[in-house]
N, CA, C, O and CB atoms as a CASP TS submission, in Angstrom:
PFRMAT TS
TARGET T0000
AUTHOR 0000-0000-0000
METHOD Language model
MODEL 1
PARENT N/A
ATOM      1  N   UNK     1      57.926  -5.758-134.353  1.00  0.00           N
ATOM      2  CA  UNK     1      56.484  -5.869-134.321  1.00  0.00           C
ATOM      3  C   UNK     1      56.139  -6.996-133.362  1.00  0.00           C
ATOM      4  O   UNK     1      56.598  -8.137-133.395  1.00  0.00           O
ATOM      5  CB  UNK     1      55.892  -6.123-135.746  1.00  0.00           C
ATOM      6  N   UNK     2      55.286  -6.514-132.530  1.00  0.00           N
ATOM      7  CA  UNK     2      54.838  -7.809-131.500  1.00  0.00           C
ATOM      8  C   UNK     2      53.072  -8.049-131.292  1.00  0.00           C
ATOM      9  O   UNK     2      52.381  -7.057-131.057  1.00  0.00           O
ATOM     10  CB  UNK     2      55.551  -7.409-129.756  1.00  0.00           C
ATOM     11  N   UNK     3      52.581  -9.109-131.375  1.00  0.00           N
ATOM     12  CA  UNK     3      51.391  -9.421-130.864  1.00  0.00           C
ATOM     13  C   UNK     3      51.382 -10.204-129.533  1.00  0.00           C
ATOM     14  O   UNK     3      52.111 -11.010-128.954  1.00  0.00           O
ATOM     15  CB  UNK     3      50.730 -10.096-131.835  1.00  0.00           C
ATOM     16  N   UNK     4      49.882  -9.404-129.271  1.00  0.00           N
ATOM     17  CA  UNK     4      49.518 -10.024-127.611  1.00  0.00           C
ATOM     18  C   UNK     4      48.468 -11.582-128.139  1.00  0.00           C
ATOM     19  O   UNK     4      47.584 -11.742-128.981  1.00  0.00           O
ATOM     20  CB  UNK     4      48.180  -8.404-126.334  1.00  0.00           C
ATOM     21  N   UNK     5      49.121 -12.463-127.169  1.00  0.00           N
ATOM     22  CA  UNK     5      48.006 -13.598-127.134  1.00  0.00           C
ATOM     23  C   UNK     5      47.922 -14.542-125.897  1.00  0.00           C
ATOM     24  O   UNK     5      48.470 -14.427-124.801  1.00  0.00           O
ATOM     25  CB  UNK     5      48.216 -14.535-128.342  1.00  0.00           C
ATOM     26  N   UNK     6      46.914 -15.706-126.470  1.00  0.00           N
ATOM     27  CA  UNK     6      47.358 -16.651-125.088  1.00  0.00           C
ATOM     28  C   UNK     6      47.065 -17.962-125.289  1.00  0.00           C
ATOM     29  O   UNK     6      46.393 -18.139-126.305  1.00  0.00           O
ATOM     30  CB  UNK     6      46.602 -16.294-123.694  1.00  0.00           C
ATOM     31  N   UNK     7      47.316 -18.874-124.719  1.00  0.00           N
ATOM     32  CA  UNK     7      47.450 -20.193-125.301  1.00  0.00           C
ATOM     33  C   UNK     7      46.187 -20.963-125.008  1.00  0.00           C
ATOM     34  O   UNK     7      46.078 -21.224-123.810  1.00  0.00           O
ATOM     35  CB  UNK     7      48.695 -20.931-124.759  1.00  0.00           C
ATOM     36  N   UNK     8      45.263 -21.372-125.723  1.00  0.00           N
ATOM     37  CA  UNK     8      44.346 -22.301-125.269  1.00  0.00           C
ATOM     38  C   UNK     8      44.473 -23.666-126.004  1.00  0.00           C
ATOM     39  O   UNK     8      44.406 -23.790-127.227  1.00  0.00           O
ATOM     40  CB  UNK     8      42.999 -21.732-125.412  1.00  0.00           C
ATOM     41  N   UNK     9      44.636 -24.531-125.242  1.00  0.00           N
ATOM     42  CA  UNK     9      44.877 -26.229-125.932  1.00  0.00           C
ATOM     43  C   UNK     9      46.086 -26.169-126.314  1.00  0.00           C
ATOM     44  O   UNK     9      46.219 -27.057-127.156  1.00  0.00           O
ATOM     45  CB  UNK     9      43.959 -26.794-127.324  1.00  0.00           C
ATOM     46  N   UNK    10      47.268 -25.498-126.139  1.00  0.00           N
ATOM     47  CA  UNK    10      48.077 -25.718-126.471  1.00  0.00           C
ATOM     48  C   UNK    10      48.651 -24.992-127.587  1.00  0.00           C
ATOM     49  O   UNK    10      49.800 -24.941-128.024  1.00  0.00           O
ATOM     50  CB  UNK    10      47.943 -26.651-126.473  1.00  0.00           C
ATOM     51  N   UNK    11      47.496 -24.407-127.962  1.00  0.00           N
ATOM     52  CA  UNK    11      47.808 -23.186-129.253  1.00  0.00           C
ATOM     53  C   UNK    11      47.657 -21.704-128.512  1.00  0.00           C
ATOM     54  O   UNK    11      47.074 -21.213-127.545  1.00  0.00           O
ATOM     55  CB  UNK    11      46.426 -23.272-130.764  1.00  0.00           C
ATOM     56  N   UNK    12      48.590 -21.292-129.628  1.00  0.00           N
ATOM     57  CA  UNK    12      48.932 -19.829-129.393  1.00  0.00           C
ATOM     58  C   UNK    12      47.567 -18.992-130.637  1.00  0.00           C
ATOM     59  O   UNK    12      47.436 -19.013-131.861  1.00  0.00           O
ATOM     60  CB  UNK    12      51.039 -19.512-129.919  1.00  0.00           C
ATOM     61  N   UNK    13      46.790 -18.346-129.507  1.00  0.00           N
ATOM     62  CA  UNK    13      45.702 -17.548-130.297  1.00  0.00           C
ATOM     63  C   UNK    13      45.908 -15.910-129.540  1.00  0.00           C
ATOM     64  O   UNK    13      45.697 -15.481-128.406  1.00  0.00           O
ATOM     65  CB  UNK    13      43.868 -18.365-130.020  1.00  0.00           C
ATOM     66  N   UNK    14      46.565 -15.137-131.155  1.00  0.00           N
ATOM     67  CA  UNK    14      45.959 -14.212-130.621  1.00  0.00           C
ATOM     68  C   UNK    14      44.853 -12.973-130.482  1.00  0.00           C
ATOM     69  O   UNK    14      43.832 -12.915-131.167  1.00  0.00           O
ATOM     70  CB  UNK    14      46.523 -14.061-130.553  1.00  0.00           C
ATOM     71  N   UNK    15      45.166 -12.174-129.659  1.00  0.00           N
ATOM     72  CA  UNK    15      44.271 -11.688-129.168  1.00  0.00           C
ATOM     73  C   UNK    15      43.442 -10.305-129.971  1.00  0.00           C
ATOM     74  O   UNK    15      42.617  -9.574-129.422  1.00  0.00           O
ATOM     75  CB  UNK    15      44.834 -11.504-127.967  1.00  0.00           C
ATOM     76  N   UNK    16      43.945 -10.197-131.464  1.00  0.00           N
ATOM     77  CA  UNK    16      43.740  -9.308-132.142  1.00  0.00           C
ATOM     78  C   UNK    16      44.019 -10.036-133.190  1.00  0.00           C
ATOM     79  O   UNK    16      44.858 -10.924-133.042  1.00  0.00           O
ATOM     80  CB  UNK    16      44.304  -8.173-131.903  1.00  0.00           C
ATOM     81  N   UNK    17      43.089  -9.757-135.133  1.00  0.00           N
ATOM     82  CA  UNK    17      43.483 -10.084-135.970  1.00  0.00           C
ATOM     83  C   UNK    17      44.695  -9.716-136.809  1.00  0.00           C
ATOM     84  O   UNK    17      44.893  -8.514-136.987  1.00  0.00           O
ATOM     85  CB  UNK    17      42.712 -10.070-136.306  1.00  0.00           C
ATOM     86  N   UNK    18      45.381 -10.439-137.251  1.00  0.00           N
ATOM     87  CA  UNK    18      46.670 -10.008-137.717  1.00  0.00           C
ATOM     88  C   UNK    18      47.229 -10.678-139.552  1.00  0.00           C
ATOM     89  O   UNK    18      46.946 -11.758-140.069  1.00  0.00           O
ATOM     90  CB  UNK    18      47.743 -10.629-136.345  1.00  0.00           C
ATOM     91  N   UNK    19      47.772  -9.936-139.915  1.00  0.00           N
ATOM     92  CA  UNK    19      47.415  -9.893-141.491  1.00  0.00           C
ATOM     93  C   UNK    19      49.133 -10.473-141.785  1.00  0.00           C
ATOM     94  O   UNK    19      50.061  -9.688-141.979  1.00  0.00           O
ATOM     95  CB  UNK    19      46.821  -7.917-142.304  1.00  0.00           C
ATOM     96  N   UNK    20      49.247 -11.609-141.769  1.00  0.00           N
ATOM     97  CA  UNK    20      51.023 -11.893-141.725  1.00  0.00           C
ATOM     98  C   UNK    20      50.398 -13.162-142.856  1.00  0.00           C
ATOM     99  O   UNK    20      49.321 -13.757-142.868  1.00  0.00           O
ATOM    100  CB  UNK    20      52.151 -12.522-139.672  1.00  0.00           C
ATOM    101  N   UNK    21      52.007 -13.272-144.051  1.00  0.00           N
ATOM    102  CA  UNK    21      51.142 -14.485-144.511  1.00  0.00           C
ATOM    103  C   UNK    21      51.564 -15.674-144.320  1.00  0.00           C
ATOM    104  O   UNK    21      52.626 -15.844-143.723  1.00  0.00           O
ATOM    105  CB  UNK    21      50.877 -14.514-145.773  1.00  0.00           C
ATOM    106  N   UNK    22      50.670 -16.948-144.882  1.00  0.00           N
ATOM    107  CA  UNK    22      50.732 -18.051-144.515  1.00  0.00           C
ATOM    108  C   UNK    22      52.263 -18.652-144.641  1.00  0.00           C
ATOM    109  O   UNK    22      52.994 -18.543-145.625  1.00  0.00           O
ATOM    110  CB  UNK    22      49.731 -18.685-145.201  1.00  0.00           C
ATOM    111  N   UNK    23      52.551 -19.283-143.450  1.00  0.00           N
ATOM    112  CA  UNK    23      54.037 -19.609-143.477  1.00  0.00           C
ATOM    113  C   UNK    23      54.806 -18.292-142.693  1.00  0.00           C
ATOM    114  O   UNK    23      56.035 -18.269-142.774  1.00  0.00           O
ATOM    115  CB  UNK    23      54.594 -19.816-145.203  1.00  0.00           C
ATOM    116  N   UNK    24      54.376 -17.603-142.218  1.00  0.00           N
ATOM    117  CA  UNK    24      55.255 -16.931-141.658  1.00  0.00           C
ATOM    118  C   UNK    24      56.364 -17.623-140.594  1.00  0.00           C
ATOM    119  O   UNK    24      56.098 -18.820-140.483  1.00  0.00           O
ATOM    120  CB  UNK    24      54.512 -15.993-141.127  1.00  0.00           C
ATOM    121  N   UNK    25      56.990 -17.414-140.155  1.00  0.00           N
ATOM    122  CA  UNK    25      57.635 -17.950-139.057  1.00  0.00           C
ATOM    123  C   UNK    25      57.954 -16.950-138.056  1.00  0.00           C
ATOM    124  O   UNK    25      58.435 -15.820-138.140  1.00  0.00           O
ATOM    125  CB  UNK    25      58.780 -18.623-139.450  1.00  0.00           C
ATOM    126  N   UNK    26      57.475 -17.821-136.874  1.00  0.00           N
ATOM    127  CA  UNK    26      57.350 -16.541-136.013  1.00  0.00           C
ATOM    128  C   UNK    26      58.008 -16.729-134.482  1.00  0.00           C
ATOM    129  O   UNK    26      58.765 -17.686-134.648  1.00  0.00           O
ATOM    130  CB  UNK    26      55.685 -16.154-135.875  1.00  0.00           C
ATOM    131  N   UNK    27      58.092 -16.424-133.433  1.00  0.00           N
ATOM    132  CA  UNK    27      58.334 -16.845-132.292  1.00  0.00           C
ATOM    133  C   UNK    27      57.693 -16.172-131.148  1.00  0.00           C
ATOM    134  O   UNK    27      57.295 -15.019-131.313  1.00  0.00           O
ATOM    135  CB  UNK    27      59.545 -16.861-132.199  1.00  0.00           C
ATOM    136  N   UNK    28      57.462 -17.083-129.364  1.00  0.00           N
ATOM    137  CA  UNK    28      56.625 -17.122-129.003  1.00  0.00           C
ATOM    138  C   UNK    28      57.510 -17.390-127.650  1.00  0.00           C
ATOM    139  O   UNK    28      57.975 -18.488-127.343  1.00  0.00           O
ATOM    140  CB  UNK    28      55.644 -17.844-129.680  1.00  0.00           C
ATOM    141  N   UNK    29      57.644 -16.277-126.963  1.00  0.00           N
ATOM    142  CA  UNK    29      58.168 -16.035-126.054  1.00  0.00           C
ATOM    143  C   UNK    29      56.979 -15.470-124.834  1.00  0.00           C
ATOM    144  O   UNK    29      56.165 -14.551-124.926  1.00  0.00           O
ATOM    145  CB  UNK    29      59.235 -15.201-126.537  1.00  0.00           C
ATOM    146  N   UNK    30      57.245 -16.391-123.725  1.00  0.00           N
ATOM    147  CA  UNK    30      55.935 -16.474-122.346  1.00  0.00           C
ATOM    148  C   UNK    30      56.193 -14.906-121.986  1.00  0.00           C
ATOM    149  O   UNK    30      57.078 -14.419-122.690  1.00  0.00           O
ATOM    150  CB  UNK    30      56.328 -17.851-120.573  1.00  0.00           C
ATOM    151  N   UNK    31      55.593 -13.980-121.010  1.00  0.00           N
ATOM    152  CA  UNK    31      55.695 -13.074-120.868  1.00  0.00           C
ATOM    153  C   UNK    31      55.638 -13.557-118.853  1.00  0.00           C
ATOM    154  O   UNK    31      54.739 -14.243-118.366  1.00  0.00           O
ATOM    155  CB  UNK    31      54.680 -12.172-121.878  1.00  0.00           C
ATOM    156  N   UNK    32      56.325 -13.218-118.388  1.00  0.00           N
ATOM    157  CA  UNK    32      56.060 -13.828-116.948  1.00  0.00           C
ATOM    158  C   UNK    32      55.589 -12.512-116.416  1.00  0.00           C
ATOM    159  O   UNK    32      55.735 -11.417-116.959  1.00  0.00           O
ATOM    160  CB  UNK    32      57.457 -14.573-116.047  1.00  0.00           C
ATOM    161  N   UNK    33      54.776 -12.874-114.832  1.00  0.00           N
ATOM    162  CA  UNK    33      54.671 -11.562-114.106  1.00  0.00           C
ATOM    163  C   UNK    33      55.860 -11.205-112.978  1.00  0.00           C
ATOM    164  O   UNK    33      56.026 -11.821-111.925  1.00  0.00           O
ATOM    165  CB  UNK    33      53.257 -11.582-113.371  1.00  0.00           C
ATOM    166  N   UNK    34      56.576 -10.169-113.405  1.00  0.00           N
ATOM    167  CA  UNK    34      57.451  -9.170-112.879  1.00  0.00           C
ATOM    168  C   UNK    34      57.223  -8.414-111.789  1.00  0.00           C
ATOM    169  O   UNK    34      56.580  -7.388-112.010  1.00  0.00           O
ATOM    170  CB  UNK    34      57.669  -8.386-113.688  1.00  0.00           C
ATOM    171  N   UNK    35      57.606  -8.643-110.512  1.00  0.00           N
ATOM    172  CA  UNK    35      57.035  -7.656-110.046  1.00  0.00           C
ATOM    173  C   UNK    35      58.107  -6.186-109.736  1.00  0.00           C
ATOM    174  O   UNK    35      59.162  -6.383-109.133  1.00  0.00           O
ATOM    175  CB  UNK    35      56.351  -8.284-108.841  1.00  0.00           C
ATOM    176  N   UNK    36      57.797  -4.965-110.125  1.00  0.00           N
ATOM    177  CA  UNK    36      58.498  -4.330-110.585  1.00  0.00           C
ATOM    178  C   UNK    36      58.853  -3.405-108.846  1.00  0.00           C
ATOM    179  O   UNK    36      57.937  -3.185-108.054  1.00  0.00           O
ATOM    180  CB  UNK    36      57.813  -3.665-112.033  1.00  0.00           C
ATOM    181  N   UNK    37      60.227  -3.021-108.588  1.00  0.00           N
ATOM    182  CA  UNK    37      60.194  -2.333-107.015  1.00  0.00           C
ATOM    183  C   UNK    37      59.305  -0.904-107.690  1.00  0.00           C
ATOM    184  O   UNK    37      58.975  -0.453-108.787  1.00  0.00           O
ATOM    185  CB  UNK    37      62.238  -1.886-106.086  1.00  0.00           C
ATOM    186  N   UNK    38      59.167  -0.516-105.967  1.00  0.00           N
ATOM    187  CA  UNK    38      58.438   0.846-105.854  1.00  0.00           C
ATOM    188  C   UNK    38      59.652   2.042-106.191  1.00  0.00           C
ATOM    189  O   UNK    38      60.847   1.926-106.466  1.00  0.00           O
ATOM    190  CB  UNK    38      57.714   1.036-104.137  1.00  0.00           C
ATOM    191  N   UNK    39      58.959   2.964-106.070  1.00  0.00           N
ATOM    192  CA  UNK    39      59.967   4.356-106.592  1.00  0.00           C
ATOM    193  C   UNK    39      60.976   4.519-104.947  1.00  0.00           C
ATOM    194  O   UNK    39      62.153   4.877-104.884  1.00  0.00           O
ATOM    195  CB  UNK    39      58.610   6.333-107.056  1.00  0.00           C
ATOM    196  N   UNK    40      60.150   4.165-103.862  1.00  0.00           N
ATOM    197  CA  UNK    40      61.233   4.119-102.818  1.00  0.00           C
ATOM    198  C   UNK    40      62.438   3.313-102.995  1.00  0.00           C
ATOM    199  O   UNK    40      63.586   3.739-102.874  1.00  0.00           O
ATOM    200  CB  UNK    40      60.702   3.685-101.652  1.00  0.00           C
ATOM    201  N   UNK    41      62.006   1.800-103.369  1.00  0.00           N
ATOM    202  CA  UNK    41      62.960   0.927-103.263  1.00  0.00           C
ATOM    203  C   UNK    41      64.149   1.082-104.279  1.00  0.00           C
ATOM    204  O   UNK    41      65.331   0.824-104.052  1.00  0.00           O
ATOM    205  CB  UNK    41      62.352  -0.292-103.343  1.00  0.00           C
ATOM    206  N   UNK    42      63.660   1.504-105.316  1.00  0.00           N
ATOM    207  CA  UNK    42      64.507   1.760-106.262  1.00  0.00           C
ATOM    208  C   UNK    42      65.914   2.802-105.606  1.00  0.00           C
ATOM    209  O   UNK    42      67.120   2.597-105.746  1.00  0.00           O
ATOM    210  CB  UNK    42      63.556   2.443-107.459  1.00  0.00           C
ATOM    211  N   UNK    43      65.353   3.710-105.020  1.00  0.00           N
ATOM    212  CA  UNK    43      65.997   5.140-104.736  1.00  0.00           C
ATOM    213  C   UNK    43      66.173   4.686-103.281  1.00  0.00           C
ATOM    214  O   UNK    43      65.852   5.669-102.612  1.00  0.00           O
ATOM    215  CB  UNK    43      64.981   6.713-105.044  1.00  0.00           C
ATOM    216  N   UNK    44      66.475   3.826-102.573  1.00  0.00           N
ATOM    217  CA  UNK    44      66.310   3.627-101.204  1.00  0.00           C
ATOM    218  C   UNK    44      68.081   3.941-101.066  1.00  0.00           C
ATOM    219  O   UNK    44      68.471   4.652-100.141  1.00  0.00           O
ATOM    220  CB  UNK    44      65.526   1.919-100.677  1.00  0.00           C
ATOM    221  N   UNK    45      68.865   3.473-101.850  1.00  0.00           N
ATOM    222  CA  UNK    45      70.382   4.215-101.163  1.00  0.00           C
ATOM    223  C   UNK    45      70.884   5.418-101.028  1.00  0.00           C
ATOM    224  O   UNK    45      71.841   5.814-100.363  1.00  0.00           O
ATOM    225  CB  UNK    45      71.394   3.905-101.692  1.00  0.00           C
ATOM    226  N   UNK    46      69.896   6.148-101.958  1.00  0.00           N
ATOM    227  CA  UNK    46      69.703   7.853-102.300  1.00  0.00           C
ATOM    228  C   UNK    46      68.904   8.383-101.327  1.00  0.00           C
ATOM    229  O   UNK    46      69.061   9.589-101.136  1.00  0.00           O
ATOM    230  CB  UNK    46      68.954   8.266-103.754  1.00  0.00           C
ATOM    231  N   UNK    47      68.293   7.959-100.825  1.00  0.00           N
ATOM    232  CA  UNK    47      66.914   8.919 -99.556  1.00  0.00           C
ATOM    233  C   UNK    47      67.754   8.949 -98.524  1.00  0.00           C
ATOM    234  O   UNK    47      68.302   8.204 -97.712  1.00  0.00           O
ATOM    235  CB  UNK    47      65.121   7.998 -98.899  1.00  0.00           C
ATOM    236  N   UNK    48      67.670  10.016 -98.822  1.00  0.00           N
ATOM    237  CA  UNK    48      68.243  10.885 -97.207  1.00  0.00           C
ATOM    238  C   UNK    48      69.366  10.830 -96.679  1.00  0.00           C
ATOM    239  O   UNK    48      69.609  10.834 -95.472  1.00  0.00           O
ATOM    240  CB  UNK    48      67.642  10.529 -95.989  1.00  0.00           C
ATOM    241  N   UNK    49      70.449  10.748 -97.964  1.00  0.00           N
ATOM    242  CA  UNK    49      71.663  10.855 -97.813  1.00  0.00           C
ATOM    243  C   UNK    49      72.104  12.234 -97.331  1.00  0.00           C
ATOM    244  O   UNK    49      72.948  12.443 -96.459  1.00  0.00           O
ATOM    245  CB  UNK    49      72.205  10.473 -98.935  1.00  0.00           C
ATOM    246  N   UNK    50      71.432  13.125 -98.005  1.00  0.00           N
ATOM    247  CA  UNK    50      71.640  14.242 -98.057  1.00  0.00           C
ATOM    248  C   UNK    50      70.612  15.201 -97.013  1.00  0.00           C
ATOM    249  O   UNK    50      69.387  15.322 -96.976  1.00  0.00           O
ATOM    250  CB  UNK    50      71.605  14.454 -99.436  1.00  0.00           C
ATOM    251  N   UNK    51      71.453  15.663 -96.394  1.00  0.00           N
ATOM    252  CA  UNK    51      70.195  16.585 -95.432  1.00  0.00           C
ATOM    253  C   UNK    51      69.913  18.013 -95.443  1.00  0.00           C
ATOM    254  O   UNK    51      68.983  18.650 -94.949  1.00  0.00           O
ATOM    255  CB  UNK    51      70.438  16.502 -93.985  1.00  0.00           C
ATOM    256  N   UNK    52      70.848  18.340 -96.064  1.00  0.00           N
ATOM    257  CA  UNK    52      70.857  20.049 -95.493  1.00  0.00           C
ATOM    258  C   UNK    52      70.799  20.681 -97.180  1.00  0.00           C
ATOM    259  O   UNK    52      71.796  21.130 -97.746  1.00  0.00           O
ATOM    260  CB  UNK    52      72.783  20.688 -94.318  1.00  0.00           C
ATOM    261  N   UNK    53      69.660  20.614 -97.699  1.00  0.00           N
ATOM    262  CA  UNK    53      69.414  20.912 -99.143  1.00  0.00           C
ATOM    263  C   UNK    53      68.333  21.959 -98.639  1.00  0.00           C
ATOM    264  O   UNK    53      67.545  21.838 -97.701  1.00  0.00           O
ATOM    265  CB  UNK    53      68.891  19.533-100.273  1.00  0.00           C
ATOM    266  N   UNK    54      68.529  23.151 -99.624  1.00  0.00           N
ATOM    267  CA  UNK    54      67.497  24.060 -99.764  1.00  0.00           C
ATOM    268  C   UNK    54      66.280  23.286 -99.353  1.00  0.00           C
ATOM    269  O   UNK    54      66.275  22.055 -99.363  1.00  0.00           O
ATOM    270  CB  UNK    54      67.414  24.650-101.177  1.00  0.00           C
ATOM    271  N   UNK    55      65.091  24.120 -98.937  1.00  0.00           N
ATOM    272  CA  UNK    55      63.630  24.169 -98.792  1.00  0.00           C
ATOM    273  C   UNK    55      62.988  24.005-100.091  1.00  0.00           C
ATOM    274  O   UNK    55      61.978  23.310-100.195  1.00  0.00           O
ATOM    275  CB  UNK    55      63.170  25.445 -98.165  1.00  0.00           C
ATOM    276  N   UNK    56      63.431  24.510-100.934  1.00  0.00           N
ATOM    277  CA  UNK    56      63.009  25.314-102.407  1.00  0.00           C
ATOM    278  C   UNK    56      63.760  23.871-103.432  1.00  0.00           C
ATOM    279  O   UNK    56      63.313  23.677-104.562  1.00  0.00           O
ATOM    280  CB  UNK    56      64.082  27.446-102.693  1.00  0.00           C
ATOM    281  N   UNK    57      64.451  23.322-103.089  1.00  0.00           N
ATOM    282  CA  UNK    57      65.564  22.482-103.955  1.00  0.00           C
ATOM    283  C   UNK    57      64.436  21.956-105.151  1.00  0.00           C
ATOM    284  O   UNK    57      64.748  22.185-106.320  1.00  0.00           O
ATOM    285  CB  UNK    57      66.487  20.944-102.908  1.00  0.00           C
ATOM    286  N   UNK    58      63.203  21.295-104.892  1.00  0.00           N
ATOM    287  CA  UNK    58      62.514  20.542-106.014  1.00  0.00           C
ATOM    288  C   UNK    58      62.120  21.760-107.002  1.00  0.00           C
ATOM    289  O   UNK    58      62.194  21.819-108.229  1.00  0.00           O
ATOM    290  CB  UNK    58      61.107  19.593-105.456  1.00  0.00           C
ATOM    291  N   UNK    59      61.665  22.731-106.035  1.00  0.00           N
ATOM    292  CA  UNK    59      61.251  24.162-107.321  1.00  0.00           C
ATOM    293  C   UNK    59      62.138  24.830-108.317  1.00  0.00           C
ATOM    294  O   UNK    59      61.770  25.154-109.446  1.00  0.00           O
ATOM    295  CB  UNK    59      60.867  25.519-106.612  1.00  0.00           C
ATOM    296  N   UNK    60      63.551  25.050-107.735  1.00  0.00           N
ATOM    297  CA  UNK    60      64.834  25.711-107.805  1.00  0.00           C
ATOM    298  C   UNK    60      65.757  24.855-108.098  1.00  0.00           C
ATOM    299  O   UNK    60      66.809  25.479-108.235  1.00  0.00           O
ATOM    300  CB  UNK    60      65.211  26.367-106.691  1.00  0.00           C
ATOM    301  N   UNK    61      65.968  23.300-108.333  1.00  0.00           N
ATOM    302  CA  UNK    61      66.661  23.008-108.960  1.00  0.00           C
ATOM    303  C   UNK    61      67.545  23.460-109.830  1.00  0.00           C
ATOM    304  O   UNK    61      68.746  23.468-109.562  1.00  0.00           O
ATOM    305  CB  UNK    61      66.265  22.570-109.179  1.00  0.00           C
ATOM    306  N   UNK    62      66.879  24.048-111.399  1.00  0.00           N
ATOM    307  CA  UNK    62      67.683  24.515-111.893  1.00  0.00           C
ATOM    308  C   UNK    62      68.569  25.591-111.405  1.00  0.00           C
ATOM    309  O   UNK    62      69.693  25.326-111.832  1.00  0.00           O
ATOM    310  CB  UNK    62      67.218  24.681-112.700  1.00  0.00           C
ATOM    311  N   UNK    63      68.586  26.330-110.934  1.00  0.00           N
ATOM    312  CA  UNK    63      68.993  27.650-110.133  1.00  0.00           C
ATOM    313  C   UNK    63      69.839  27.037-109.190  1.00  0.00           C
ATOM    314  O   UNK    63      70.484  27.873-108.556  1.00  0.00           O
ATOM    315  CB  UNK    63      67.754  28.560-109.391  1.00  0.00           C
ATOM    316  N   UNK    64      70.077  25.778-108.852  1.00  0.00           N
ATOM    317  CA  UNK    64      71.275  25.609-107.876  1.00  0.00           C
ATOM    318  C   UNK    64      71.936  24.527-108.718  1.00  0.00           C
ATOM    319  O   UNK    64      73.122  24.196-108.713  1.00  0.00           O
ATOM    320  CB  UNK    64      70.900  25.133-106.176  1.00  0.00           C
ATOM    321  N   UNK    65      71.035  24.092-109.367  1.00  0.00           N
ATOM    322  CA  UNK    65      72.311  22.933-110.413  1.00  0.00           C
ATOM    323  C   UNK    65      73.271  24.314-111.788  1.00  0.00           C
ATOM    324  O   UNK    65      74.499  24.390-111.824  1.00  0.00           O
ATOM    325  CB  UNK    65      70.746  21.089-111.939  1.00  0.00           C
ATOM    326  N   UNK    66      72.588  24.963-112.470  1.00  0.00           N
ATOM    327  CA  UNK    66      72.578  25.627-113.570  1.00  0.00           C
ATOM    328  C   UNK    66      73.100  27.326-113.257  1.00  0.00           C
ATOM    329  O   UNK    66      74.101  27.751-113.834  1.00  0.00           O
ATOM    330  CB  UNK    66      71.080  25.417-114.152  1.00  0.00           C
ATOM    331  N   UNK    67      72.553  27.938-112.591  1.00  0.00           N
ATOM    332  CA  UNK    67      72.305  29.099-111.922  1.00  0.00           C
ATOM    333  C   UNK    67      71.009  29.953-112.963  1.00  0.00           C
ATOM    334  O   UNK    67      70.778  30.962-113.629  1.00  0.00           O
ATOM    335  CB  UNK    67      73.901  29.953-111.732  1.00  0.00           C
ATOM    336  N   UNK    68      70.617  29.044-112.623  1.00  0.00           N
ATOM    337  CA  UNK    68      69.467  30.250-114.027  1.00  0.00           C
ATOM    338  C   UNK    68      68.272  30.544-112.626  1.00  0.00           C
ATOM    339  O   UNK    68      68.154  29.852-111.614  1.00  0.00           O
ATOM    340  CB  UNK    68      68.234  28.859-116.225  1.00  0.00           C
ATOM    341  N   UNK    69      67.525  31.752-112.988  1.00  0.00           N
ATOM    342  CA  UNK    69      66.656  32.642-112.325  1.00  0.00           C
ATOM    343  C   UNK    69      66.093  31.179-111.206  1.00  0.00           C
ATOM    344  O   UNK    69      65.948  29.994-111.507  1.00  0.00           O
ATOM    345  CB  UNK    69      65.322  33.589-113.587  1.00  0.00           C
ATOM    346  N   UNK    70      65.903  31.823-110.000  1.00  0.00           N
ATOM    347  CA  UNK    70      65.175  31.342-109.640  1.00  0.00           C
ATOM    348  C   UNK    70      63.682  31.225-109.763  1.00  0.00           C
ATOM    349  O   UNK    70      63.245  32.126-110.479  1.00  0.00           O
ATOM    350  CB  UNK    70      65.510  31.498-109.001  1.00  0.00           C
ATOM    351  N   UNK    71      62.899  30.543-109.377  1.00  0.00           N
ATOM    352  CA  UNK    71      60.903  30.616-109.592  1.00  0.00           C
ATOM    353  C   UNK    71      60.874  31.058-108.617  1.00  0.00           C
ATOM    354  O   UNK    71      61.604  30.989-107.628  1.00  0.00           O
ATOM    355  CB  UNK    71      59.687  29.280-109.728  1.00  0.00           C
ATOM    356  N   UNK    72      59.322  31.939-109.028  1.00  0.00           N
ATOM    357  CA  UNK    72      59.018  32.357-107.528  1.00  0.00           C
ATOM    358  C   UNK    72      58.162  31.458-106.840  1.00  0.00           C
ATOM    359  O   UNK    72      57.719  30.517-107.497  1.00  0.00           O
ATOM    360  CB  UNK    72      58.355  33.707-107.417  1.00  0.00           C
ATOM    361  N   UNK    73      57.872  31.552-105.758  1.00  0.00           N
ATOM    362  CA  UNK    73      57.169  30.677-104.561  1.00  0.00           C
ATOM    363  C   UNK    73      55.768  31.302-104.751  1.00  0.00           C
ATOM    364  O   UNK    73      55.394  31.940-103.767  1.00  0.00           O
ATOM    365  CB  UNK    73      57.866  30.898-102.807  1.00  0.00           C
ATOM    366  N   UNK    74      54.982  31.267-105.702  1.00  0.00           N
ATOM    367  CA  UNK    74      53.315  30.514-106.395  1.00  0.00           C
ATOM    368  C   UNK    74      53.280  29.570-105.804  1.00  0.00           C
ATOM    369  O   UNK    74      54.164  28.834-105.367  1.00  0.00           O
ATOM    370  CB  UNK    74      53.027  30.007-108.009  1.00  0.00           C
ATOM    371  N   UNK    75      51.753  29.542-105.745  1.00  0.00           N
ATOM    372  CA  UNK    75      51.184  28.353-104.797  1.00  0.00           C
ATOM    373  C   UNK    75      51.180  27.465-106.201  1.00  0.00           C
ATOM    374  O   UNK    75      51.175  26.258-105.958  1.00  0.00           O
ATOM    375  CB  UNK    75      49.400  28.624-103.792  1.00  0.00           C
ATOM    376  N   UNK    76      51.181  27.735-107.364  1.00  0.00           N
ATOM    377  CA  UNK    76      51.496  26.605-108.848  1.00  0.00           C
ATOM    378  C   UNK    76      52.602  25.633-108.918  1.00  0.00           C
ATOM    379  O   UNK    76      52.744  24.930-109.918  1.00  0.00           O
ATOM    380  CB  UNK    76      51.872  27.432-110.203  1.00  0.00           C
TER
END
């Protein structure tokens, strides 16, 4: 179970009422800002390793990983 808060004066207030009882003991860990990579960067040793993949590969996946039916080419 976690609550959101933030510190004013030195106290930890948070940001929603919360029903815990007196004496609880609790802990209070900072939350820093992360900055998280993009979906390129993540996948950047994977892009474009590969070149000569079906046209169809994102539609048809299964059908070249699995062999199950291919989809047809719907504009959906």
């Amino acid at each position: 179970m976690g609550f959101k808060g933030h510190i004013e004066g030195n106290v930890v207030v948070l940001d929603e009422s919360v029903d815990l009882p007196e004496g609880t003991v609790v802990e209070v860990l900072p939350v820093t800002d992360q900055v998280r990579p993009t979906i390129a960067e993540r996948f950047k040793k994977v892009i474009g390793v590969v070149d000569d993949l079906p046209e169809d590969m994102a539609r048809n996946h299964d059908h070249y990983i699995h062999g199950t039916p291919k989809r047809c080419n719907s504009s959906r």
